[in-house]
Steps between C-alpha positions, in 0.01 A plus 500: 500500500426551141379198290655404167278387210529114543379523891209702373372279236496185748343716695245575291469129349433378831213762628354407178470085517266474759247765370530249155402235743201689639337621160545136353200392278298245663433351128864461445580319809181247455629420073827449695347231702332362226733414258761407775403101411502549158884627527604210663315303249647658222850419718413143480396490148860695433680238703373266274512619157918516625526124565326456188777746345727309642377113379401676123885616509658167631286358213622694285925461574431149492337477158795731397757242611269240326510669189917567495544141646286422170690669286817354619363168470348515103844703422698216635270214325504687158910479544477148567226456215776659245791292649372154508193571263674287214548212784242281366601553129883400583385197668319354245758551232763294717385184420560605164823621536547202681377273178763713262773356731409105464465594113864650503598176707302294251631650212899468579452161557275368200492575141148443410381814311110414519497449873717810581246705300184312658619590839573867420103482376390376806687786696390777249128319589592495889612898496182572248256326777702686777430810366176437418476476819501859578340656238751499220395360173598527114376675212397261221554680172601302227275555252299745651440820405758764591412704836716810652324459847696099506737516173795705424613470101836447444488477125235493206519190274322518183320134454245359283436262681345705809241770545585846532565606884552115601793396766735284242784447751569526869792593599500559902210430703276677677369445826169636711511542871184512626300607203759809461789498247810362627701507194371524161560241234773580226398403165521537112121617319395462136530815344347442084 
């Protein structure tokens, strides 16, 4: 019976193991042997470099959430910061509101003059002080000289009677909040 190629190779393969077996280096059998407990070392040590993996990556999807969760959080508090920011400011001008109303009332039933125009002084006083309050404070100009950072001329008056680049008039004005221009003052300079 004739062979074909595949039966002859197996053939061959097999006559050929054990003669590998017999010729074997002594040497490499014996560094086998010897660095058999350092492979399972290194098998330990691999085992737990992957929990460590494992804990440095749980670490890390949980300060991930932390950081979107804290994003989420500051975007939702700078929404409520814009909405109800001017909270504080509207409830201190209430009472003032509150004090035009009793002037109105005040004023429909008594015809004194002086006391309707005291009372309106002590609410411009009362809205002055509220404001205060929170930063906002006016720019005292009369007679001072003229300023584009605070002043805004409306018209040159020619006087004698003031010095050249001098606030004569004010006609609107002009508050600070916080140190930083609000509104500038309207006014009329001397102009000789």
């Amino acid at each position: 019976m004739k062979k074909n190629r595949k039966d002859l190779f197996e053939e061959q393969v097999r006559s050929s193991a054990p003669q590998a077996e017999d010729h074997q280096d002594p040497a490499v059998g014996a560094a086998s042997e010897e660095y058999a407990p350092e492979n399972i070392n290194l098998g330990e040590k691999l085992n737990e470099k992957e929990k460590e993996c494992a804990v440095n990556y749980d670490k890390y999807l949980r300060a991930v959430a932390e950081l979107d969760n804290y994003k989420k959080r500051t975007a939702r508090e700078k929404t409520d910061i814009i909405k109800y920011g001017k909270e504080d400011v509207i409830r201190d001008i209430l009472p003032f509101v509150d004090s035009l109303d009793r002037a109105l009332e005040h004023a429909e039933s008594n015809t004194d003059i002086q006391a309707f125009k005291e009372g309106l002084k002590l609410i411009q006083d009362q809205l002055l002080c509220s404001l205060k309050k929170h930063g906002v404070e006016r720019i005292e100009c009369a007679g001072k000289e003229f300023d584009p950072n605070f002043h805004e001329a409306m018209q040159q008056v020619n006087s004698e009677h003031h010095e050249e680049n001098k606030v004569i008039n004010e006609f609107e004005r002009g508050y600070l909040l916080n140190g930083r221009l609000l509104r500038p003052s309207k006014v009329s300079v001397c102009k000789k």
